[in-house]
C-alpha positions as CSV (number, residue, x, y, z in Angstrom):
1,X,75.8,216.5,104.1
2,X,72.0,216.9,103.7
3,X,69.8,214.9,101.0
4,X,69.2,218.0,99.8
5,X,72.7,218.7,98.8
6,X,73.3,216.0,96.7
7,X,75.8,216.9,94.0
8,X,78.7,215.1,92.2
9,X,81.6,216.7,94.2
10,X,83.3,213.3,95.0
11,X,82.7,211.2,91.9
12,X,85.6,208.8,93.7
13,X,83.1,207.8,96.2
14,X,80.2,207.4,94.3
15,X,82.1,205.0,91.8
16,X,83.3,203.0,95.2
17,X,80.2,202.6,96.4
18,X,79.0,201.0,93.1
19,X,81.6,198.8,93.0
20,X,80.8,197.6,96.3
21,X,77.8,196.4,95.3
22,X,78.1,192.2,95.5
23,X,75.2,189.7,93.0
24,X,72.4,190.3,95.9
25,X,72.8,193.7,95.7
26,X,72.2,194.0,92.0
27,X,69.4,191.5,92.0
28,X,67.0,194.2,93.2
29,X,67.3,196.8,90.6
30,X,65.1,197.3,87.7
31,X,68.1,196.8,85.2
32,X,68.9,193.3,86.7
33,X,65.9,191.5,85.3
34,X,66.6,192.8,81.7
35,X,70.1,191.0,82.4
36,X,68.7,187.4,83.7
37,X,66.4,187.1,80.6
38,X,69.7,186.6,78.2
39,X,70.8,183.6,79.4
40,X,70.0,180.6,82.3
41,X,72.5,182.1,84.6
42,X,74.2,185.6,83.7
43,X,76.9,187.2,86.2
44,X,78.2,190.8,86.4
45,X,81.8,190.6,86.1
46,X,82.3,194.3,86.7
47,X,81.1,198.0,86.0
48,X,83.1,200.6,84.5
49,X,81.8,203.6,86.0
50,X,81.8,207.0,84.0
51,X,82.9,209.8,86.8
52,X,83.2,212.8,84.4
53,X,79.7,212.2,83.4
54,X,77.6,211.9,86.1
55,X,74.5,214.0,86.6
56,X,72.0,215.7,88.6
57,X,68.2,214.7,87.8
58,X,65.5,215.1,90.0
59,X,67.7,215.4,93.7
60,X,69.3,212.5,92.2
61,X,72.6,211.6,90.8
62,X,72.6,209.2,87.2
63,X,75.8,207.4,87.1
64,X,76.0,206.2,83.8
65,X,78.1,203.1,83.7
66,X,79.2,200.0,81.4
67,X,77.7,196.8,82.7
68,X,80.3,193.5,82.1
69,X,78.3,190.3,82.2
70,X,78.9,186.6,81.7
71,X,76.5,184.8,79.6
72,X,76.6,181.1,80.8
73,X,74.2,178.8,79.0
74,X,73.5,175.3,80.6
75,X,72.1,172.2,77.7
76,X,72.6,168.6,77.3
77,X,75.8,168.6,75.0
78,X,77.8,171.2,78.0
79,X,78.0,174.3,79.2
80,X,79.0,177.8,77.2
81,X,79.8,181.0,78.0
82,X,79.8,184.3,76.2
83,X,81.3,187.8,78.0
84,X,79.4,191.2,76.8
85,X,78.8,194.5,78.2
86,X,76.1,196.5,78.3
87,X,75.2,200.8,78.9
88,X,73.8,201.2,81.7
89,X,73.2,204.4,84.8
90,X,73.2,204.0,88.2
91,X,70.5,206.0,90.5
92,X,71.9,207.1,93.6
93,X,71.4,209.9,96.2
94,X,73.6,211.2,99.1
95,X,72.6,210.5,102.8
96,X,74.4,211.2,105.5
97,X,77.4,212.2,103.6
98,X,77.3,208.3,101.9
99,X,76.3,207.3,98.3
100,X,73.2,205.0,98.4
101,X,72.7,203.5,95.6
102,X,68.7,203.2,94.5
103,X,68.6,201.5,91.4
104,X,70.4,200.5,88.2
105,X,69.4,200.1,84.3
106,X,70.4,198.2,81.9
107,X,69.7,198.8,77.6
108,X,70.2,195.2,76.4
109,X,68.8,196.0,73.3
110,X,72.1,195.3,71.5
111,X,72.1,191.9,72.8
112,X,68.6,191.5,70.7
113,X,69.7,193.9,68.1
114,X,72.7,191.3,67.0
115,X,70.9,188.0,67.5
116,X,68.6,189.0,64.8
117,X,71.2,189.9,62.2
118,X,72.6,186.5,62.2
């Protein structure tokens, strides 16, 4: 398949290849340093990728996802965690008939959002 072809014919493999991804993979996109901010060590648990809605932007495909993250907080009285998820969309184009996956974003503005009200 050409880059030039890019299209969202086999959503299947598109959402394999983001689950693929292992912690070193996602600590070079964009969305991951909006992630490490919330707590001393945060882990992605899992994605929940959304097949029926990916799109076509710029010779690219936007994968829009759910990001599933573990919030671990270290301090002198123990350790805690707290599980949340967060929108997100994965950038990825087609080469060579594989998805290769660019970039990811993450809005953690809810996490912000919710720590204010209380």
């Amino acid at each position: 398949m050409e880059e030039s072809e890019i299209n969202p014919s086999d959503p299947r493999k598109i959402a394999d290849a983001i689950h693929e991804l292992t912690g070193d993979d996602f600590h070079r996109f964009t969305g991951w340093r909006h992630l490490e901010e919330l707590s001393s060590y945060t882990e992605i648990e899992d994605v929940e990728v959304f097949e029926d809605e990916i799109a076509v932007e710029n010779d690219e495909l936007k994968v829009p996802a759910n990001i599933y993250v573990s919030l671990n907080y270290r301090d002198k009285d123990g350790d805690e965690s707290f599980h949340d998820a967060f929108p997100g969309a994965f950038t990825v184009s087609i080469k060579d008939g594989e998805a290769v996956i660019s970039d990811m974003t993450v809005d953690t503005s809810s996490f912000f959002d919710d720590h204010e009200q209380e």
